[in-house]
PAPABA-445539 format. One record per residue: residue in one letter; residue number from 1; z negated, y, x negated of N, C-alpha, C, O in turn. Coordinates in steps of 0.05 Angstrom, whole numbers, m for minus. Each point is the difference from the previous one (the first is absolute). Layout:
! residues N
ATOM   code   pos     n.pz     n.py     n.px    ca.pz    ca.py    ca.px     c.pz     c.py     c.px     o.pz     o.py     o.px
ATOM      A   NUM        Z        Y        X        Z        Y        X        Z        Y        X        Z        Y        X
...
//
This chain:
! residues 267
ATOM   code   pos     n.pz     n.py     n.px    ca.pz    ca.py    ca.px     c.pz     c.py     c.px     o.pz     o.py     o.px
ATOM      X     1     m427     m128     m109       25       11       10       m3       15       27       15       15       11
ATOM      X     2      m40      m24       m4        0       19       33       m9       26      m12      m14        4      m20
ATOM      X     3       29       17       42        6       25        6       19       17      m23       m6       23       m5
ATOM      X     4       33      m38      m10        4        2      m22       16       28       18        0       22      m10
ATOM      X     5       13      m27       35        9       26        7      m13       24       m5       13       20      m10
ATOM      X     6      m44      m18       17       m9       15        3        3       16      m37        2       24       m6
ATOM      X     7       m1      m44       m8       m3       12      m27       29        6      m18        1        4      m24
ATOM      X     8       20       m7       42       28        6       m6        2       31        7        6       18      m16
ATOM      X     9      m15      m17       44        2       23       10      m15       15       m9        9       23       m1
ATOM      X    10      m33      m26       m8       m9       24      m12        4        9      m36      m11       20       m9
ATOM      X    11       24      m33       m4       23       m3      m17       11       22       m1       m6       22       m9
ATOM      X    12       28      m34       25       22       15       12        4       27       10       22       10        2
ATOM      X    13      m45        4        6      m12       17       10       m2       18      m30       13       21       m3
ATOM      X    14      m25      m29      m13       m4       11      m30       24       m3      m17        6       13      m21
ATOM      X    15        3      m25       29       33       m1      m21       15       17       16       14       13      m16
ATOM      X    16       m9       m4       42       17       19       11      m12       32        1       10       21        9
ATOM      X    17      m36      m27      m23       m5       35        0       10        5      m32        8       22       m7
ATOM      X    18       m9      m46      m17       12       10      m15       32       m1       m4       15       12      m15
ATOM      X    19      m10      m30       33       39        2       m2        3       24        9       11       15      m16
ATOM      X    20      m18       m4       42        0       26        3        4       26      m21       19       15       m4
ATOM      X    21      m31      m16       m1       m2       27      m23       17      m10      m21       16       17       m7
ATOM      X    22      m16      m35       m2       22       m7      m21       36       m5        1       17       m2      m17
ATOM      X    23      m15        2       54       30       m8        1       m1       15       26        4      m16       18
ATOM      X    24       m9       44       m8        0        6       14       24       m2       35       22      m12        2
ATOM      X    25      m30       20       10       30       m9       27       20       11       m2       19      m10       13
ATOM      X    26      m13       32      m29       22       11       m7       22       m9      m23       24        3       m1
ATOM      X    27      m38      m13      m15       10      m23      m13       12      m22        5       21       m8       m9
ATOM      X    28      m41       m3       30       19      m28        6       20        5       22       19      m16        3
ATOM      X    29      m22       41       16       18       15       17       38        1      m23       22       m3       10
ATOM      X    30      m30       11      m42       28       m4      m15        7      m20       m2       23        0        7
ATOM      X    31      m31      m25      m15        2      m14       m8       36      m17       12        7        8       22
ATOM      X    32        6      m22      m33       28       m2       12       m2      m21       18       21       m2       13
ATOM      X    33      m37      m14       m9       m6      m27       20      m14       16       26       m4      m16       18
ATOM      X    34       m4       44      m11      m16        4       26       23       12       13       m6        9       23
ATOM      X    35       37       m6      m31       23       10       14        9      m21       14        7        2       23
ATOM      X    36       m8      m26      m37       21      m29       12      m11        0       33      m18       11       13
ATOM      X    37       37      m27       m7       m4       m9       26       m2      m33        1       15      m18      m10
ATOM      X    38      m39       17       26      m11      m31      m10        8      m20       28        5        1       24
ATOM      X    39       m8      m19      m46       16      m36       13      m21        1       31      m15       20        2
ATOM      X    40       15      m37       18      m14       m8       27      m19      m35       m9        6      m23        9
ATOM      X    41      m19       27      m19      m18      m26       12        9       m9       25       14      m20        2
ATOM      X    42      m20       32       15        7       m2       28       21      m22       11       m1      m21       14
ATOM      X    43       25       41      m31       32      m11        8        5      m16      m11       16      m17        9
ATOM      X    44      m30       15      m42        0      m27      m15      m13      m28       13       11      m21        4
ATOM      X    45      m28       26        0      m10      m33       17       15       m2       21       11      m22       m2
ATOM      X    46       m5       33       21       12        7       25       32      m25        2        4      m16       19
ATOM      X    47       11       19      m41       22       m8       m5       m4      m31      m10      m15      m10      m18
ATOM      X    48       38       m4       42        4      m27        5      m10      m15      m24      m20      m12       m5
ATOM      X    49       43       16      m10        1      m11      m33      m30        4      m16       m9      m18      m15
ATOM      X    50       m5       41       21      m23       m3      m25      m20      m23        2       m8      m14       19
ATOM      X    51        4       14      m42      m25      m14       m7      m29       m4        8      m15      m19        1
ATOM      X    52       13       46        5      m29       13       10      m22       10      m20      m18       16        9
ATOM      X    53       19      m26      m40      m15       m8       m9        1       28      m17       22        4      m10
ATOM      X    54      m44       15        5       m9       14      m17      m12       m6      m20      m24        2        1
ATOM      X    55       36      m13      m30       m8       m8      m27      m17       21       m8        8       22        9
ATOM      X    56      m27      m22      m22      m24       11      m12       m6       10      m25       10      m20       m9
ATOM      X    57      m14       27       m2       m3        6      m31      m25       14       m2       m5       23        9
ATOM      X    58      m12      m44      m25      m30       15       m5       m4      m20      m19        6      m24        2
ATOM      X    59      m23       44      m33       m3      m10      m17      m32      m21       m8       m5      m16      m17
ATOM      X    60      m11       27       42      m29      m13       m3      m18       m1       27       17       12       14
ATOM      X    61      m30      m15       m3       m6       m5       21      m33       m3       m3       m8      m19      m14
ATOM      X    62      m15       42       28      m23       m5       m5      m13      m27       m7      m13       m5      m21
ATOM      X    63       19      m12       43      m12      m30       m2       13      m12      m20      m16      m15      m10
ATOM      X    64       38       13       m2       14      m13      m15       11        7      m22       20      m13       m8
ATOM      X    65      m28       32       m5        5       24      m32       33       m3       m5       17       m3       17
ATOM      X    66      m13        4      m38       35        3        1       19      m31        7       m6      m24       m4
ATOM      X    67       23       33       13       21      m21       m7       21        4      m20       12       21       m6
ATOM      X    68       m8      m50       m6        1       m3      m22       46       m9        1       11      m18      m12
ATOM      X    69       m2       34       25       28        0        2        5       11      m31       m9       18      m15
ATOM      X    70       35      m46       11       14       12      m22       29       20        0       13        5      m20
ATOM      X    71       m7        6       47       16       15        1       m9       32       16      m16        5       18
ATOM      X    72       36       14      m38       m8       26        1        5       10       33       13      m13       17
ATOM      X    73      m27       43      m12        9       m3       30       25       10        7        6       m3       24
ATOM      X    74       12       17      m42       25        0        9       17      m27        3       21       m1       13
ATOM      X    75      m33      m20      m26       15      m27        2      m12      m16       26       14      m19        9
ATOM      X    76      m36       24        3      m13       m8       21       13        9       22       12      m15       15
ATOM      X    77      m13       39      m12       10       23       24       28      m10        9        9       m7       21
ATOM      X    78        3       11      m51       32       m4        4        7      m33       16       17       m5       17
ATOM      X    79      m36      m11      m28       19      m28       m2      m22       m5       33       m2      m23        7
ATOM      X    80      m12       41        9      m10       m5       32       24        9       12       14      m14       15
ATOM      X    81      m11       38      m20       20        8       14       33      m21       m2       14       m8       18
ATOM      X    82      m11        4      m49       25      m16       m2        3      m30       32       18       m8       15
ATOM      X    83      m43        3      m18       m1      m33        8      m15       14       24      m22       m9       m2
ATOM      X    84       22       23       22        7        2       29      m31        8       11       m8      m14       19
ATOM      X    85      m11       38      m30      m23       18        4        9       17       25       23       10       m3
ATOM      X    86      m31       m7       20        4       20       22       m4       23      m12       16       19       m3
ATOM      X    87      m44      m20       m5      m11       30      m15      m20       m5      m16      m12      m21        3
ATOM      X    88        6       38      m21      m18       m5      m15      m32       15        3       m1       19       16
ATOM      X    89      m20      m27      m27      m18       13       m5       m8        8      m31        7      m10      m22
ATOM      X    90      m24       29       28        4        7      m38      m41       13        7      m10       18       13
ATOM      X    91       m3      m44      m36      m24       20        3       m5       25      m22       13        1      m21
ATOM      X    92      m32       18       29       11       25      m19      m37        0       m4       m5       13      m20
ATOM      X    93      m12      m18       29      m29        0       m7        2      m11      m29       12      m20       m8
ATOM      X    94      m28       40       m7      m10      m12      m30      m20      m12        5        2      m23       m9
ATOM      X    95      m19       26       17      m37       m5       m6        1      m29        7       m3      m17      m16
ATOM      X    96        5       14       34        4      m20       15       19      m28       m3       m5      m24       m3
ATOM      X    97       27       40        7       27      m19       m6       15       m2      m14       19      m15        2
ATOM      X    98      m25       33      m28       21       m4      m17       25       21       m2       12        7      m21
ATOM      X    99       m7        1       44       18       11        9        9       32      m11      m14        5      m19
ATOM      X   100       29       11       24        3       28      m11       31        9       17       16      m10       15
ATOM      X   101      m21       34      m28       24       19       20       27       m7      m11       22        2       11
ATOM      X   102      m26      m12      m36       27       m2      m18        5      m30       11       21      m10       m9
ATOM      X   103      m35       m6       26       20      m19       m1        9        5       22       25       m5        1
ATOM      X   104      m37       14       21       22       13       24       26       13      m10       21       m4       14
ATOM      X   105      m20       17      m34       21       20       m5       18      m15      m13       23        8        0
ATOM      X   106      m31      m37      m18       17      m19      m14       16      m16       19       24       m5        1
ATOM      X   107      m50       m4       19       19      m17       27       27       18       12       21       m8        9
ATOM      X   108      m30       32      m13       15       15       23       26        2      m21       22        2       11
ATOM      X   109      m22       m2      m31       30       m2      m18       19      m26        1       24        0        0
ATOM      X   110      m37      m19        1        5      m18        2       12      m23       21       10      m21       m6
ATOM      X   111      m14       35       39        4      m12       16       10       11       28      m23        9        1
ATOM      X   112       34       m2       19        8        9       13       m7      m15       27       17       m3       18
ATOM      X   113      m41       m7      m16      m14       m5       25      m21       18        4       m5       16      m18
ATOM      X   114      m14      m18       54      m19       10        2      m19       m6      m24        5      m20      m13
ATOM      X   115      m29       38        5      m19       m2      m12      m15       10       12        6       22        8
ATOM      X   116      m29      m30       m2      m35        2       11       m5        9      m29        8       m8      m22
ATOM      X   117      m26       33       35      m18        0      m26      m31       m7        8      m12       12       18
ATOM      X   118        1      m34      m32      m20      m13       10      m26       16      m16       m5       m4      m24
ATOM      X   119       m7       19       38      m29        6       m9      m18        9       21        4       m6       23
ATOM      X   120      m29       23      m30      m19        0       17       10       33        5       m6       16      m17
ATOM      X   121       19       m8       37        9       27        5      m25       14       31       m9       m3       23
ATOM      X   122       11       22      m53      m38       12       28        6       31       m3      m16       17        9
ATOM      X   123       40       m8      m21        2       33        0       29        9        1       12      m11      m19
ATOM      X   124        2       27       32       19        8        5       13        9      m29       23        7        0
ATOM      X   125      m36       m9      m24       12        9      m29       17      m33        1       24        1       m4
ATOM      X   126      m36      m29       10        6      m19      m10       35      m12       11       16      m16       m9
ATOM      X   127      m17       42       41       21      m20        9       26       29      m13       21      m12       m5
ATOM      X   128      m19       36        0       15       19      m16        7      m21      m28       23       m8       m6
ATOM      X   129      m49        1      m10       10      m19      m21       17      m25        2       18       m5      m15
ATOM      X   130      m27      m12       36       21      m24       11       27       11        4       18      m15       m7
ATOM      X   131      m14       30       12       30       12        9        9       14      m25       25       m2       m4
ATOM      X   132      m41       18      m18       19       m1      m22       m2      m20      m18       14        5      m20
ATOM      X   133      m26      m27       17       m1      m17      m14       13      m19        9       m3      m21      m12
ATOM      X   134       29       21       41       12      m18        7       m4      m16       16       19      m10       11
ATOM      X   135      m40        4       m4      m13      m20       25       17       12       28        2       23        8
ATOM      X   136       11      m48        4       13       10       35      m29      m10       20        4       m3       24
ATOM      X   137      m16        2      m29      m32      m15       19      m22       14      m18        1        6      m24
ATOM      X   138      m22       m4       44      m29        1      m11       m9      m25       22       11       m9       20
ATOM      X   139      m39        3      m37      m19      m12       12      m23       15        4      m12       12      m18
ATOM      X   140        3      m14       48      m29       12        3       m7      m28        4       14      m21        2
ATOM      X   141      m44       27       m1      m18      m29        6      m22       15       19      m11       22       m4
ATOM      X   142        9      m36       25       m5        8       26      m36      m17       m9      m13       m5       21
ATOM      X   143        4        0      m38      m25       m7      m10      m17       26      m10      m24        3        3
ATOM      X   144       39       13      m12       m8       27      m16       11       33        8        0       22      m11
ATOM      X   145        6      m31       32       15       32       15       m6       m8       27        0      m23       10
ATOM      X   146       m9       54        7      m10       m7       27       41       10        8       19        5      m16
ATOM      X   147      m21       m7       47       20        5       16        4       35       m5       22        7        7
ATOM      X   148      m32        5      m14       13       21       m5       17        8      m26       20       13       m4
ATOM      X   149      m39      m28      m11        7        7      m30       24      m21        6       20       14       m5
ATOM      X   150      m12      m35       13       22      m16        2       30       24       14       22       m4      m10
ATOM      X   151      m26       20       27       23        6       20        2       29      m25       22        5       m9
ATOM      X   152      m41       10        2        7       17      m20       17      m10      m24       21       12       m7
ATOM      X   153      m33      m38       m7       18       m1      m26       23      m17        6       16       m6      m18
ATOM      X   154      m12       m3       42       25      m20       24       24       31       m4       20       m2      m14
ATOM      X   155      m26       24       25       18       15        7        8       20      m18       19       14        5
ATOM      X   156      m35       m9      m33        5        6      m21       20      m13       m8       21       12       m3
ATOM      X   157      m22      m38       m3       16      m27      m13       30        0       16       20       m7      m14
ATOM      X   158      m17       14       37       18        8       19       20       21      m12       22        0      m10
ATOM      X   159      m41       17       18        9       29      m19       18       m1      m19       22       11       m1
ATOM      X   160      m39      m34      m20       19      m11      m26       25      m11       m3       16        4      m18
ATOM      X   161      m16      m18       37       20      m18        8       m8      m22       m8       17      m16       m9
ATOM      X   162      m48        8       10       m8      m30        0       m5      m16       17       m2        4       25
ATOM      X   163       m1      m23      m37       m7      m26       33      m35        0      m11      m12        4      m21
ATOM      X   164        4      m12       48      m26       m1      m15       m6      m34       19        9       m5       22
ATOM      X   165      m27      m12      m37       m6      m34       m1      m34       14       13       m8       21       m8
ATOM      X   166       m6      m35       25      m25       12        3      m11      m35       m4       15      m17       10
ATOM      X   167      m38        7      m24       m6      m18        1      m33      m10        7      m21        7      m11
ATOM      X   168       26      m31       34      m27        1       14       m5      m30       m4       18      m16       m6
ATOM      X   169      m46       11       10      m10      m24        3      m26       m6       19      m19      m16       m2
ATOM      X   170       25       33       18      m12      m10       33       11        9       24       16       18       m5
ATOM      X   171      m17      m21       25        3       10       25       m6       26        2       19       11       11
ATOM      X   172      m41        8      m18       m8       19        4       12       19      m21        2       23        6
ATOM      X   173        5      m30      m26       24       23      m22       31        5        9       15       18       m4
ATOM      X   174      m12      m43       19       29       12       15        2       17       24       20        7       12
ATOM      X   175      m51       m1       m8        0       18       26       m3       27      m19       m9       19       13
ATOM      X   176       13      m14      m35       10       27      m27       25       m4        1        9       21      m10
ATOM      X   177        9      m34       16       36        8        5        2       29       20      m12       10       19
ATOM      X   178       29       m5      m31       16       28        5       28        0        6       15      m17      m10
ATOM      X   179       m7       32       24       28       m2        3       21        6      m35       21      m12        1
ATOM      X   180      m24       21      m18        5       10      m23       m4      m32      m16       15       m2      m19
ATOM      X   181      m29      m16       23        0      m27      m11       24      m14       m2        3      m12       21
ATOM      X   182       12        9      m34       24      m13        4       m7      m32       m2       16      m13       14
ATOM      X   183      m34       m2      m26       m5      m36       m3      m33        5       m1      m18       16       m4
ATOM      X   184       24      m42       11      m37       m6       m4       m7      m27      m19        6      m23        8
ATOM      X   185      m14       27      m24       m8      m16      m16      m20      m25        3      m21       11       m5
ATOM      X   186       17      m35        9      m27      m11       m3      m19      m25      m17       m2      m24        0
ATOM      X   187       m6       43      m10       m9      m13      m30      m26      m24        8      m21        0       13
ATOM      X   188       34      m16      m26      m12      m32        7      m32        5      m24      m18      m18       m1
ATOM      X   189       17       36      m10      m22        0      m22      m11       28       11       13       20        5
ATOM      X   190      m41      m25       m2      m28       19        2      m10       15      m15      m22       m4       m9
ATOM      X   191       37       24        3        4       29      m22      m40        1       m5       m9       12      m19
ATOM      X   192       m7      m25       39      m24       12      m19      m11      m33      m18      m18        2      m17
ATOM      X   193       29      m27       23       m9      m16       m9       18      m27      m19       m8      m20      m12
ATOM      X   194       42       40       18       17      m23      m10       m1      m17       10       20       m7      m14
ATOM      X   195      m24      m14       29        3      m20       21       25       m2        8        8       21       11
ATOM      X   196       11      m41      m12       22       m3       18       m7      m15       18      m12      m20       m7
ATOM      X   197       17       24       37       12      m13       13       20        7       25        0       17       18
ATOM      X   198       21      m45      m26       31        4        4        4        0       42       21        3       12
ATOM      X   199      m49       m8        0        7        1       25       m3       27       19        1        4       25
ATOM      X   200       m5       14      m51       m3       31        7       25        9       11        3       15       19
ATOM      X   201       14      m26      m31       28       18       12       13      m15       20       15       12       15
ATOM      X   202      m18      m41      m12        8      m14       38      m26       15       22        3        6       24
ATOM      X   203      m22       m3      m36      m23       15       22        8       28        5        5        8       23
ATOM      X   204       m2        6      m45       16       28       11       15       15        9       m3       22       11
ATOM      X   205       35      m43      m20       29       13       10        9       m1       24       21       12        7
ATOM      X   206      m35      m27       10       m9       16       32       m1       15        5       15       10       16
ATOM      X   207      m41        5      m34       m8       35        5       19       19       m4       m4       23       10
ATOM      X   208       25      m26      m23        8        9      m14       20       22       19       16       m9       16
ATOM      X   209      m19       39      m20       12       12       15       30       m7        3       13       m8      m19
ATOM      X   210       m1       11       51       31       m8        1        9        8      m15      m14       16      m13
ATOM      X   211       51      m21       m1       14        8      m16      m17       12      m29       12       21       m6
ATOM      X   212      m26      m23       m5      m10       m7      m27       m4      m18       m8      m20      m14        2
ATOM      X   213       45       11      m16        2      m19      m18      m36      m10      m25      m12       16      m14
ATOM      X   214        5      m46       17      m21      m10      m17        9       m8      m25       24       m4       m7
ATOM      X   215      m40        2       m3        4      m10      m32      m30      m22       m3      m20       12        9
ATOM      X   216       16      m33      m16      m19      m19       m9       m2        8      m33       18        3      m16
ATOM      X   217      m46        0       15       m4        4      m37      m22      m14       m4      m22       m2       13
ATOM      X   218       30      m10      m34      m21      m15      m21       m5      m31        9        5       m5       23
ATOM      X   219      m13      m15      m39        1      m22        0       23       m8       15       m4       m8       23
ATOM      X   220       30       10      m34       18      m11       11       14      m14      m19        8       15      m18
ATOM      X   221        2      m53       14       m3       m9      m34       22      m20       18        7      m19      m14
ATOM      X   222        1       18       31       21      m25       12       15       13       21       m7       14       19
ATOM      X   223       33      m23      m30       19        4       28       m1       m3       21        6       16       18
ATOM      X   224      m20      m48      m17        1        2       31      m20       17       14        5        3       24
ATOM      X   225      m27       10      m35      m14       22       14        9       20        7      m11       15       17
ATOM      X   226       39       m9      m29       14       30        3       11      m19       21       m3       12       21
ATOM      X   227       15      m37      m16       12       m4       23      m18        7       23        4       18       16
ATOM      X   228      m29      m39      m19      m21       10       26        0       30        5        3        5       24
ATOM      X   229       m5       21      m46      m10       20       11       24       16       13        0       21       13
ATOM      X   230       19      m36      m20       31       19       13       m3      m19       29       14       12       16
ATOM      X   231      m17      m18      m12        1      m20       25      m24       17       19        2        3       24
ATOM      X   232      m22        7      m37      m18        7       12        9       31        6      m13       15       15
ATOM      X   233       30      m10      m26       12       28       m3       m7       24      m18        4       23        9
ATOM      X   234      m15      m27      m37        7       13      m33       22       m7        1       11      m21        6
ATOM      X   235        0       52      m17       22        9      m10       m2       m1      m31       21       m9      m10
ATOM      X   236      m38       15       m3       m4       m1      m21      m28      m13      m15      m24       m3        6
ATOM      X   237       40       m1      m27      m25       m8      m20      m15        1      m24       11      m11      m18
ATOM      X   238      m25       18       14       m5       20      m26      m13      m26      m25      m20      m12        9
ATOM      X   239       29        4      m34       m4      m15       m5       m7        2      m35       17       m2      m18
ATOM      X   240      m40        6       15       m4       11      m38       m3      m22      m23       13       m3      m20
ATOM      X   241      m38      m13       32      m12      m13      m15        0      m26      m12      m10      m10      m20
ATOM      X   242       33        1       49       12      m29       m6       23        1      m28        5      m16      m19
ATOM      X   243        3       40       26       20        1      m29       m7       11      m28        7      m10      m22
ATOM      X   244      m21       34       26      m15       15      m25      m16      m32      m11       m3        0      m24
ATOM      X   245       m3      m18       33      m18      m10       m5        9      m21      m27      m13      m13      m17
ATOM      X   246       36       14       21       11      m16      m15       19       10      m29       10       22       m4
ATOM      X   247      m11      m44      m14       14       18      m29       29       19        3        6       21      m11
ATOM      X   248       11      m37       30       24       18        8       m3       m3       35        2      m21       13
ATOM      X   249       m8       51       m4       m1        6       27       23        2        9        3       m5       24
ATOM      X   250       28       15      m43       25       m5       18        5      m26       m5       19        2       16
ATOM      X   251      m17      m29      m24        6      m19        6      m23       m8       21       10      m15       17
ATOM      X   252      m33       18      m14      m17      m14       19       13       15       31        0      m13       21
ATOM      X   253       10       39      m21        5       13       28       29      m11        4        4       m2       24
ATOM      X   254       16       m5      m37       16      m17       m5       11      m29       16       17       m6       17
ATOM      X   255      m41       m7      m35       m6      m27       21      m13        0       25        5      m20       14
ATOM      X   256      m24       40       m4       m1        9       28        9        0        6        3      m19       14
ATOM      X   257       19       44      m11       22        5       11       22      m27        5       17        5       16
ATOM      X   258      m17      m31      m28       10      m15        2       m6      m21       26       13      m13       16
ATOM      X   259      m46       21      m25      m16      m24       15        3       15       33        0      m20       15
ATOM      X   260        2       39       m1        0       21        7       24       m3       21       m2       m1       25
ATOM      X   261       27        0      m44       23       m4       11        1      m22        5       14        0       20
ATOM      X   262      m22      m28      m24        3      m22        3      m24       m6       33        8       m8       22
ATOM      X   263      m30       14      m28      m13        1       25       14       12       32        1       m9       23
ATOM      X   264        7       29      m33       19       12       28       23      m27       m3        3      m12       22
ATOM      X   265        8        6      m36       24      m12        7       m4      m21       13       18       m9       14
ATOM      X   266      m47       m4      m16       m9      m23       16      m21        1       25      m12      m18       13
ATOM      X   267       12       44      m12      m11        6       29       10       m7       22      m11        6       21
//
């Protein structure tokens, strides 16, 4: 599994010189989803009442091949958002995750929260496609883009009227924030080795530039951790695998949400 980044990205690299020629920018420039005007991540976590919690949707996971959910993803999407999702994520990587453009575009029928579109975005074609395929967020990953390539596809995404999530996992990738970063992400798992660990994001949200809003991702499987990391000051929390993982992911996000509300009430 070590350096699996390295072999996503160069993937990815070869699948966008053929999306290119096949669905060119002027195309997805028609498309009726790159007119909308998109939801705020931002303003969503921000607000007293939310949840925090960014529900996930990904169909397979390198280390862990598919999950094996018996409900479709319009029944997934819908019933996160029903039972109290801040926002969602939607992965759109095939090779990798399972993922594709059509389920971004199914979520986005379906639901009327923010949507992240979660993939490995390394070319200014990818974040034009996020925006007609519906996504209100991109994710860059501050693992695989230097600081320039970050404030170029930051202010493009701008342009769009996106929020853009930048996501780091050391000290030295959040010194790649830009003013154009609207959140900072920080992923508790080691993009070249899969490794979680969950004391990545109390070590980091210190660093964390003023007024940008954090998000904690990955290995996050108990409430009361979302208590610790809001305490520590995450705003949000990005959360896939605890629920995909299971035969029905909206009843498991469900009873979270229960366990969730019940923890704050006894704080």
């Amino acid at each position: 599994m070590a350096f699996i980044l390295d072999t996503i990205i160069a993937h990815k690299q070869r699948e966008l010189a053929v999306k290119q020629q096949a669905f060119p920018l002027a195309a997805l420039q028609q498309m009726p989803a790159f007119k909308r005007t998109c939801f705020s991540l931002k303003q969503a976590l921000l607000q007293p009442s939310s949840s925090g919690i960014i529900a996930e949707h990904k169909r397979k996971s390198p280390s862990k091949g598919y999950f094996a959910s018996t409900r479709t993803l319009e029944q997934i999407v819908t019933g996160y958002a029903q039972h109290g999702a801040a926002a969602l994520s939607i992965l759109t990587d095939m090779a990798f995750f399972g993922g594709s453009a059509e389920d971004l575009m199914m979520a986005r029928a379906q639901v009327s929260i923010p949507l992240l579109r979660k993939d490995f975005i390394i070319d200014p074609y990818q974040v034009y496609e996020a925006k007609a395929l519906g996504a209100d967020v991109i994710l860059l990953i501050a693992e695989c883009l230097d600081k320039k390539t970050i404030q170029s596809l930051s202010a493009l995404a701008h342009e769009l009227g996106l929020e853009v999530l930048m996501e780091v996992h050391s000290r030295e990738q959040i010194d790649k924030w830009c003013a154009d970063v609207d959140l900072i992400g920080i992923n508790n798992r080691d993009l070249r080795t899969f490794e979680v660990h969950l004391n990545r994001s109390f070590e980091l949200v210190p660093c964390a530039p003023p007024g940008t809003p954090v998000i904690a991702e990955s290995g996050i499987h108990d409430p009361q951790i979302i208590a610790s990391l809001r305490q520590s000051g995450c705003k949000g929390f990005l959360i896939g695998e605890r629920f995909m993982h299971q035969p029905d992911p909206v009843e498991a996000f469900r009873s979270f949400i229960v366990q969730l509300q019940q923890t704050a009430t006894h704080a």
